[in-house]
C-alpha positions as CSV (number, residue, x, y, z in Angstrom):
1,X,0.0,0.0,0.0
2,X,2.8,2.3,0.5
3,X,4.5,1.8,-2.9
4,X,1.1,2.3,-4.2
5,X,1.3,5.7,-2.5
6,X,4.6,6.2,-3.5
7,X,3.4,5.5,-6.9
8,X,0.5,8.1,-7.7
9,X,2.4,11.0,-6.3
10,X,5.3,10.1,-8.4
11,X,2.8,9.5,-11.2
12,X,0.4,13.2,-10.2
13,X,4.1,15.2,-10.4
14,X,4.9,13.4,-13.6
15,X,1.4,14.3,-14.8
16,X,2.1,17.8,-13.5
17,X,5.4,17.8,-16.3
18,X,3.6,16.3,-18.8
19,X,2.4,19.5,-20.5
20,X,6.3,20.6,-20.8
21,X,7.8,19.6,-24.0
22,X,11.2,18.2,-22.0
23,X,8.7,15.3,-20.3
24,X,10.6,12.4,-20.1
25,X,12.9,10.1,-17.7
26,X,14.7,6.8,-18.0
27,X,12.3,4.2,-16.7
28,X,10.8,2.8,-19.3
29,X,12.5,-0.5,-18.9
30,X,12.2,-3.1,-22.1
31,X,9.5,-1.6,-23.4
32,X,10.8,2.0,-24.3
33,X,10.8,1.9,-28.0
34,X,8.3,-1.1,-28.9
35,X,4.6,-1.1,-30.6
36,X,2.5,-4.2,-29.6
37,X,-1.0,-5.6,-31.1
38,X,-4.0,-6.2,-28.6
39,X,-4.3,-9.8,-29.2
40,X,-6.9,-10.1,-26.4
41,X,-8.9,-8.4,-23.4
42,X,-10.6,-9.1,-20.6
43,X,-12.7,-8.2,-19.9
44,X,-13.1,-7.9,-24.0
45,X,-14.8,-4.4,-23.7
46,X,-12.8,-2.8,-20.9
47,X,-11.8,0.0,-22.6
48,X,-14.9,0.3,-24.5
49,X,-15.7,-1.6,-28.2
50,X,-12.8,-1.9,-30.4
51,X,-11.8,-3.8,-33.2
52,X,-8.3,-3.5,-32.9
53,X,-5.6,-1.5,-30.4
54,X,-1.9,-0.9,-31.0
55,X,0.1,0.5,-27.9
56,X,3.9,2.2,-29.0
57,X,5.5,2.9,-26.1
58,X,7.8,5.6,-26.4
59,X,11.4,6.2,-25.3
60,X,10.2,9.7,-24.0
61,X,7.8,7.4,-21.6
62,X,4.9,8.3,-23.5
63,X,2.4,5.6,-24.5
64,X,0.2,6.0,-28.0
65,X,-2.9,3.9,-28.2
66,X,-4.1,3.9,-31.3
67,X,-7.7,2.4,-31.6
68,X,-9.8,1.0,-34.7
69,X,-13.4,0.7,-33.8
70,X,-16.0,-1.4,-35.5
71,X,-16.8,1.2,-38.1
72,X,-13.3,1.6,-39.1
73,X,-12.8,4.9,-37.2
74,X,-9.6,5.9,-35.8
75,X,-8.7,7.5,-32.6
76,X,-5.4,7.8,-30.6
77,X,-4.9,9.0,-27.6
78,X,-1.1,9.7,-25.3
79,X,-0.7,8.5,-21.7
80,X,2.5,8.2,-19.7
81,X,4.2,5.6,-17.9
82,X,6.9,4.3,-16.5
83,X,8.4,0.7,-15.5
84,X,9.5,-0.1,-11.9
85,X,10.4,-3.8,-11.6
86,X,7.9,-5.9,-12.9
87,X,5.2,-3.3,-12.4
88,X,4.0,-1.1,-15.6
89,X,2.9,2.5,-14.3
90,X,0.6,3.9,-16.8
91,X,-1.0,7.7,-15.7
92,X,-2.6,10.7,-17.0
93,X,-3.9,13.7,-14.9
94,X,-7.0,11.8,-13.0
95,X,-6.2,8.0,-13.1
96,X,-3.3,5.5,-12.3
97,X,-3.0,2.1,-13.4
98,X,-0.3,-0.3,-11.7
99,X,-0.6,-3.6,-13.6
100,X,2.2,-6.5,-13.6
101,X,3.6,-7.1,-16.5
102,X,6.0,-10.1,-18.4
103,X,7.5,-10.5,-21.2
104,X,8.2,-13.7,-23.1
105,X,9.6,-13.7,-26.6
106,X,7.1,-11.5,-28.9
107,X,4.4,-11.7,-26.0
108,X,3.5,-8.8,-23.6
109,X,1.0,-10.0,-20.7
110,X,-0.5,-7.0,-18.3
111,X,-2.7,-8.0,-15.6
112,X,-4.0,-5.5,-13.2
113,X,-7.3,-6.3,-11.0
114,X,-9.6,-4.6,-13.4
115,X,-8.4,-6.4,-16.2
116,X,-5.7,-8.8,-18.1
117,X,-4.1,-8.0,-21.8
118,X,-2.5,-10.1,-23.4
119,X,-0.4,-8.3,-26.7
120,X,2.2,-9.1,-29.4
121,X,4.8,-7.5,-30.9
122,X,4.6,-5.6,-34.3
């Protein structure tokens, strides 16, 4: 609970930068610089109806979701994170997710206790 703590104020004065063009800092771990494919979801509609999700996440510890819905319409949207351990920090101003994460091959697996993704590398 108290690295949870420590977590969203690190994350609410990281959110604070995020608006300054120099945002940035070196813990994105082994996933600075990678894109991965939404292979599945669950719960499948989590993060509302899509019919396909690509997450880059940046060396600048930015993350780009870019999301196809059903009617072919695109929309992307930028979050920050940042990788302590096996835990995968994602933020913007009002929310904090801490998920676990592994890595095996071309296979990214987040699990937090609102939901479980399960992604592979493009």
């Amino acid at each position: 609970m108290v690295g949870n703590e420590r977590d969203k104020k690190k994350a609410q004065q990281m959110s604070q930068q995020s608006s300054a063009s120099s945002y940035a800092h070196s813990e994105t771990g082994p996933l600075g610089n990678t894109r991965w494919q939404v292979v599945s979801l669950a719960p499948r509609d989590f993060f509302g109806p899509y019919a396909s999700k690509v997450i880059e996440f940046r060396s600048n510890a930015h993350i780009i979701t870019t999301t196809t819905d059903r009617n072919e319409n695109v929309n992307s949207h930028t979050e920050n994170y940042r990788v302590v351990g096996s835990t995968l920090i994602i933020n913007k101003p009002g929310y904090i997710i801490n998920a676990q994460y592994s890595l095996s091959g071309n296979q990214l697996i987040v699990s937090s206790e609102d939901f479980r993704a399960v992604l592979k590398r493009i």
